[in-house]
C-alpha positions as CSV (number, residue, x, y, z in Angstrom):
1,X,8.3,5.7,-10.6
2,X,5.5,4.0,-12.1
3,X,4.5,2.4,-9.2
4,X,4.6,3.1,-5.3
5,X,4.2,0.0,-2.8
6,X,4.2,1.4,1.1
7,X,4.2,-2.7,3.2
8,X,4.4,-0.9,6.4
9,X,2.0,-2.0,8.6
10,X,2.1,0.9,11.1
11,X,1.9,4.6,10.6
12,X,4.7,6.7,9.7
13,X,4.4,10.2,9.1
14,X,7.4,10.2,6.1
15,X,6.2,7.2,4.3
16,X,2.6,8.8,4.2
17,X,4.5,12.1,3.1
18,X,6.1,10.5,0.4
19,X,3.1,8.8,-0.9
20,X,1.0,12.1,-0.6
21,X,3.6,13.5,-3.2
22,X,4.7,10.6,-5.2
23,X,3.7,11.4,-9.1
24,X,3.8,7.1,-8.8
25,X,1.2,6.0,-11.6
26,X,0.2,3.4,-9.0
27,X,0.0,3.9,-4.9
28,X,-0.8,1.0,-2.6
29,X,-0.6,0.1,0.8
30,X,-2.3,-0.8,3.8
31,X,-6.5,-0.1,3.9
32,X,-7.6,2.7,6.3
33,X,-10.0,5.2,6.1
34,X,-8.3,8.3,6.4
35,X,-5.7,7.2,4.0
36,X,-7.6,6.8,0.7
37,X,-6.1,10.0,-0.3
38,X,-2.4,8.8,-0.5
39,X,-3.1,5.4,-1.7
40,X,-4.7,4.1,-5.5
41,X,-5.5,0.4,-4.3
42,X,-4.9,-0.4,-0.4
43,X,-5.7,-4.3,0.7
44,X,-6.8,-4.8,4.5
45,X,-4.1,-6.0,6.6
46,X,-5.4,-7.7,10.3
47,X,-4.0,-7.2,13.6
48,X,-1.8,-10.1,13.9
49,X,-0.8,-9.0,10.0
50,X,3.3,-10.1,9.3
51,X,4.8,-8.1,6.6
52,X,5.5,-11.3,4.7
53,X,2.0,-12.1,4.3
54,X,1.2,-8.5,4.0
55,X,3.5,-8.4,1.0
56,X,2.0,-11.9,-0.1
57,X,-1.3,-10.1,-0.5
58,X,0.1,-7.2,-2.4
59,X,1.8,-9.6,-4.8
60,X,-1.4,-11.4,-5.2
61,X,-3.5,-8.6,-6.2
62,X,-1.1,-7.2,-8.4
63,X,-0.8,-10.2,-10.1
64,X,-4.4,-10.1,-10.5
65,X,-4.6,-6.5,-11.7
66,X,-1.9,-7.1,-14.4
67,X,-3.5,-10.3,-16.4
């Protein structure tokens, strides 16, 4: 895969796994500090987040990155 986008906005221990050892040219997801390992680019996503504006965001930045 070229890229890899995780939009869950809770922990899950086989999404992380897969991440971890995706050969994905490009990894995001949600921002948190003990994930910067599994994760090229990850945007902050609040409390009250959705997962429609969470994906919003990624769209965004990805946008942004590929101009």
């Amino acid at each position: 895969f070229d890229i890899l986008i995780d939009l869950s906005l809770n922990d899950y221990l086989p999404l992380l796994y897969c991440a971890a050892l995706s050969q994905a040219g490009l990894k995001v997801g949600r921002f948190q500090e003990n994930h910067e390992l599994f994760y090229d680019l990850m945007i902050q996503a609040g409390p009250e987040e959705t997962v429609e504006s969470f994906s919003m965001q990624v769209i965004h930045y990805l946008s942004r990155i590929n101009n």
